[in-house]
BATI-139473 format. One record per atom (N, C-alpha, C, CB): residue number from 1; chain; atom name; x, y, z. Coordinates in steps of 0.1 Angstrom, whole numbers. Glycine has a CB too. Example, Ala and Ser with C-alpha at 12.3 -4.5 7.8 and 13.67 -1.06 7.14 Angstrom:
REM residues 2
     i   ch   at      xx      yy      zz
     1    A    N     132     -57      78
     1    A   CA     123     -45      78
     1    A    C     132     -33      78
     1    A   CB     113     -45      90
     2    A    N     128     -22      71
     2    A   CA     137     -11      71
     2    A    C     129       0      79
     2    A   CB     141      -6      57
This chain:
REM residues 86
     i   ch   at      xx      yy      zz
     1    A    N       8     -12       0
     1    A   CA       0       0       0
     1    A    C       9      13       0
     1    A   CB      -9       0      12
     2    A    N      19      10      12
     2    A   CA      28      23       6
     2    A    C      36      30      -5
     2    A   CB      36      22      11
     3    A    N      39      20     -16
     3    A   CA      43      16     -26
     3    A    C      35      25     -36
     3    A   CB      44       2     -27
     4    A    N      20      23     -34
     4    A   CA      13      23     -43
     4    A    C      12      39     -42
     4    A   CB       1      14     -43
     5    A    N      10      42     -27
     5    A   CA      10      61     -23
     5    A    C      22      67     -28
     5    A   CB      11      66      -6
     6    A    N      32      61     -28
     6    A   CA      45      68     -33
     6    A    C      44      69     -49
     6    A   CB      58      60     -30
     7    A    N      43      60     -61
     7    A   CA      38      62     -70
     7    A    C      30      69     -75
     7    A   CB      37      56     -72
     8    A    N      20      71     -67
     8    A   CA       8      76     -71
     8    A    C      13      95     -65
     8    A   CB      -8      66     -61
     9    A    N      19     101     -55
     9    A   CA      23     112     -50
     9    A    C      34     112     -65
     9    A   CB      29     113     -32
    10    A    N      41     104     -69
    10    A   CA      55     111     -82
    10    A    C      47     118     -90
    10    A   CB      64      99     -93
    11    A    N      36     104     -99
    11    A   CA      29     105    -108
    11    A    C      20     121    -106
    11    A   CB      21      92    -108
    12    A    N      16     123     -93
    12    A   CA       4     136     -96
    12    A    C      20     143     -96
    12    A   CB     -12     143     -82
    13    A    N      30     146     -92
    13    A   CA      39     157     -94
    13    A    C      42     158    -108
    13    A   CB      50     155     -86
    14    A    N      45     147    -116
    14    A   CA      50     149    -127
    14    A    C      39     154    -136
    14    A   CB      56     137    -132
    15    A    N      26     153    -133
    15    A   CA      19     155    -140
    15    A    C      13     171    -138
    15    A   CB      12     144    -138
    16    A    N      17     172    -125
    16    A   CA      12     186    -122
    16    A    C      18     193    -129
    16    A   CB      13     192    -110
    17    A    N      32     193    -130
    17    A   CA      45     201    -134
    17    A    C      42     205    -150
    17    A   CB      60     191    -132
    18    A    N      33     198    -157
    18    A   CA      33     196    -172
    18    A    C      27     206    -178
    18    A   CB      27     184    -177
    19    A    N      32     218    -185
    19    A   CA      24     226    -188
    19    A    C      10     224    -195
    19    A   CB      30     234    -194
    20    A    N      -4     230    -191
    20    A   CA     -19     224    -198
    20    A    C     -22     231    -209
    20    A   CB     -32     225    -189
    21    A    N     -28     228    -218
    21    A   CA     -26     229    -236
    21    A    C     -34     241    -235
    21    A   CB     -34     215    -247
    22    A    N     -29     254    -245
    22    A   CA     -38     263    -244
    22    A    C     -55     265    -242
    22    A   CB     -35     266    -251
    23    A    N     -59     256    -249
    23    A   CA     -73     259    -248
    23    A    C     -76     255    -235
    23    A   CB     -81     253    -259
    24    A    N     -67     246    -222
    24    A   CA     -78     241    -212
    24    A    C     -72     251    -200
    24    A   CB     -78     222    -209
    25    A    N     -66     262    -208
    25    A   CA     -61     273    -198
    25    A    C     -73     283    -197
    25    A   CB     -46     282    -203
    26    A    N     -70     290    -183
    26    A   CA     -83     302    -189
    26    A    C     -75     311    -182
    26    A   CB    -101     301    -184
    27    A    N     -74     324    -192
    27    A   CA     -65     336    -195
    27    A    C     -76     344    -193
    27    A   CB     -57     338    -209
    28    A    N     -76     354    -182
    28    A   CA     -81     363    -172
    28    A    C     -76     374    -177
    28    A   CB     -78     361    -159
    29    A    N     -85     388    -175
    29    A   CA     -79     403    -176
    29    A    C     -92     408    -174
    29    A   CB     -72     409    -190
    30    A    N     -86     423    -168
    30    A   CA     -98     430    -167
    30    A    C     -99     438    -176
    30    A   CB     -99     436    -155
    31    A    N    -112     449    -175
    31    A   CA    -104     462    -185
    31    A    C    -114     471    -177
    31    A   CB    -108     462    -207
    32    A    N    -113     486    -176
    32    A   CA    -117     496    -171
    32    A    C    -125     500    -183
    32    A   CB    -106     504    -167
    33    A    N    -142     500    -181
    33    A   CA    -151     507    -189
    33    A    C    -159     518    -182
    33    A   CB    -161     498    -194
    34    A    N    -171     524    -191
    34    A   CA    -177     535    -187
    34    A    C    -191     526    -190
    34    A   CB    -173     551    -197
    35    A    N    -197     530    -176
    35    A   CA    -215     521    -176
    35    A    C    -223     534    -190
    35    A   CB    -229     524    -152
    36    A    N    -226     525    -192
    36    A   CA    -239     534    -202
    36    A    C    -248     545    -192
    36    A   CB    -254     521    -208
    37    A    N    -253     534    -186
    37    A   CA    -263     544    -179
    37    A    C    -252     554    -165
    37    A   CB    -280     532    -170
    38    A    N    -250     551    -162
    38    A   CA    -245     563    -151
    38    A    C    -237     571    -155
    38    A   CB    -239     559    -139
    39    A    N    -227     566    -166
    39    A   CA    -215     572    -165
    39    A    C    -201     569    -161
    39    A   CB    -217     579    -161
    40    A    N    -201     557    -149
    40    A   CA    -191     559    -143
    40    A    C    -183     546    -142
    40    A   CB    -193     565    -132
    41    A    N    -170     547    -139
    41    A   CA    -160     536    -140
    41    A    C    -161     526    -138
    41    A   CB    -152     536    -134
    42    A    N    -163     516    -140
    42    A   CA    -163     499    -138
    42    A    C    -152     491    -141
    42    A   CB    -172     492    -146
    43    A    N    -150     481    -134
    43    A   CA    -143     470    -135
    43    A    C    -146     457    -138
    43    A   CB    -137     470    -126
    44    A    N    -144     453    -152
    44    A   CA    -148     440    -156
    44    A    C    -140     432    -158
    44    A   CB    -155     440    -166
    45    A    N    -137     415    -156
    45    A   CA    -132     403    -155
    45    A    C    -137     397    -166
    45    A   CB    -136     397    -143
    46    A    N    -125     391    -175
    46    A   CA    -128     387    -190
    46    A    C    -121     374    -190
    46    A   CB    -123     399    -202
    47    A    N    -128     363    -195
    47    A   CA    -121     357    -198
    47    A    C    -120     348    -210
    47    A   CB    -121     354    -190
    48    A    N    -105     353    -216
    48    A   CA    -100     354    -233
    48    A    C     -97     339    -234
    48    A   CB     -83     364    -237
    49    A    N     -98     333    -224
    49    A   CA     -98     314    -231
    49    A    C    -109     314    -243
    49    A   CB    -105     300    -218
    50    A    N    -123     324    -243
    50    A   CA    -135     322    -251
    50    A    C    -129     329    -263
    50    A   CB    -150     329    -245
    51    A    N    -130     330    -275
    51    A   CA    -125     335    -288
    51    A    C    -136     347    -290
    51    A   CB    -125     323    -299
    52    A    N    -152     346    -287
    52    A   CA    -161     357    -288
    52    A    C    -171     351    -278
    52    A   CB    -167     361    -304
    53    A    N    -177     366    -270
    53    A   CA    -185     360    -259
    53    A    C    -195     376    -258
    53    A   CB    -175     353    -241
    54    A    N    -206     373    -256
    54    A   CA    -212     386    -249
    54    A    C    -227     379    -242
    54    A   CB    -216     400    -263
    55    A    N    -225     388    -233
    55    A   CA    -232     384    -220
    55    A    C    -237     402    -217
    55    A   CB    -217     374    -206
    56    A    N    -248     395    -206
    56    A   CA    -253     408    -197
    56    A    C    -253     409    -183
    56    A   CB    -266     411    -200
    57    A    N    -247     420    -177
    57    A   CA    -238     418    -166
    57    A    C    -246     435    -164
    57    A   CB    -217     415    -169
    58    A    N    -249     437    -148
    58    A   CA    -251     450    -143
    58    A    C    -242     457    -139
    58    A   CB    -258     451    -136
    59    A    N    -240     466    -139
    59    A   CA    -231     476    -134
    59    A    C    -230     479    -119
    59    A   CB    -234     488    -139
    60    A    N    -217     480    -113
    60    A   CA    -218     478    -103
    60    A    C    -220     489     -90
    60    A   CB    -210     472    -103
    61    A    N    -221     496     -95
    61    A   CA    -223     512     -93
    61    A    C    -243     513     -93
    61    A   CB    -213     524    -109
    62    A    N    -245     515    -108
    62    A   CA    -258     515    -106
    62    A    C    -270     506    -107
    62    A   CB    -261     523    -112
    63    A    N    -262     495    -107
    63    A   CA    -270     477    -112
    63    A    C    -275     480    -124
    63    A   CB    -285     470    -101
    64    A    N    -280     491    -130
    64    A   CA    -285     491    -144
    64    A    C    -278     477    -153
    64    A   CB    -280     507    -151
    65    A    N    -291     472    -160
    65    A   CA    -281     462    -170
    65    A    C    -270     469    -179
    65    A   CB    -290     452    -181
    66    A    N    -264     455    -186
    66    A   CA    -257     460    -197
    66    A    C    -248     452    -205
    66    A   CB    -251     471    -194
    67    A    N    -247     452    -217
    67    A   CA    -247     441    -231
    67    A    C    -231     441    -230
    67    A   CB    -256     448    -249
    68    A    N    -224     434    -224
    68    A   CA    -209     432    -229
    68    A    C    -207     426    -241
    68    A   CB    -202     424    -221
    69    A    N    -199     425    -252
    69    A   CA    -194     419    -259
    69    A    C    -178     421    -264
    69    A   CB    -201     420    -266
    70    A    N    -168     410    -264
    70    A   CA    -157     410    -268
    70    A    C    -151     398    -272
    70    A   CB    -150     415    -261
    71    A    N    -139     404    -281
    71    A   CA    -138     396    -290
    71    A    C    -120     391    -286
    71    A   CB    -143     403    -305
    72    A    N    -117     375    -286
    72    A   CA    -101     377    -279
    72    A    C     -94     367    -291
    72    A   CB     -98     369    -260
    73    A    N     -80     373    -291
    73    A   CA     -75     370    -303
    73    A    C     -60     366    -298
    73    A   CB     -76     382    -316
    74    A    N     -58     351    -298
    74    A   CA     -45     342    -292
    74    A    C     -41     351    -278
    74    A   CB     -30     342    -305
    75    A    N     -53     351    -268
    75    A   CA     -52     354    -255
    75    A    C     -53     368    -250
    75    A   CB     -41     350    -252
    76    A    N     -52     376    -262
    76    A   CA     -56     389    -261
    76    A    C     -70     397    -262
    76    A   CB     -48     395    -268
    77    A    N     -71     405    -257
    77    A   CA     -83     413    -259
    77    A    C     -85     420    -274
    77    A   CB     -83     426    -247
    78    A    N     -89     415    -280
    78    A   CA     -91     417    -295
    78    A    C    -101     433    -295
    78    A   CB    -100     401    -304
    79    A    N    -115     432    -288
    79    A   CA    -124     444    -290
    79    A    C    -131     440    -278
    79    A   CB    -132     447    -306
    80    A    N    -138     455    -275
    80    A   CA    -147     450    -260
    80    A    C    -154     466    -261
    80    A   CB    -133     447    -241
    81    A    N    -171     459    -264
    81    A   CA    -178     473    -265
    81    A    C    -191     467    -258
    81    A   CB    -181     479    -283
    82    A    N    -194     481    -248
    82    A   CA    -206     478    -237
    82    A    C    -215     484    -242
    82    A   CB    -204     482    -222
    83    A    N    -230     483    -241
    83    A   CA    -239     493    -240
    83    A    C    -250     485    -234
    83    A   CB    -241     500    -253
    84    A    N    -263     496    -235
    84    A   CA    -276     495    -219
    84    A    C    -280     485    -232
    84    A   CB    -292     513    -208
    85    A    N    -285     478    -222
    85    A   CA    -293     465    -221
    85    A    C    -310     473    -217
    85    A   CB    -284     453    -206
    86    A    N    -321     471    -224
    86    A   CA    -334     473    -216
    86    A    C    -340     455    -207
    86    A   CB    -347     480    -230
């Protein structure tokens, strides 16, 4: 049984250590926008593992909704345009 725990502890190391294939990464950034409706600064959390995504997310200032969409290109923020959502 000990044998088998020691193998089994290498194995998850070696395996941890292995870098994971781009796509099963997920590449995070934020970006600093302007809400539609209020006006004012927000901080949004993106994540560029998706190639194009848009979603509706409220603002955190005035909860008003609002239409995210962006577009990511080999991990980068390709385009990122907000507007009100009814």
């Amino acid at each position: 049984m000990r044998l088998f725990l020691c193998l089994h502890d290498l194995a998850f190391q070696l395996f941890s250590a292995l870098p994971l294939p781009q796509t099963a990464r997920m590449l995070e950034t934020t970006a600093e926008v302007e809400c539609p409706h209020c006006g004012e600064t927000i901080l949004l959390f993106l994540d560029l593992s998706i190639e194009e995504q848009s979603y509706i997310e409220d603002c955190s200032v005035c909860c008003q909704p609002m239409t995210v969409t962006y577009t990511a290109i080999d991990g980068e923020l390709g385009s990122l345009n907000v507007e009100a959502s009814s």
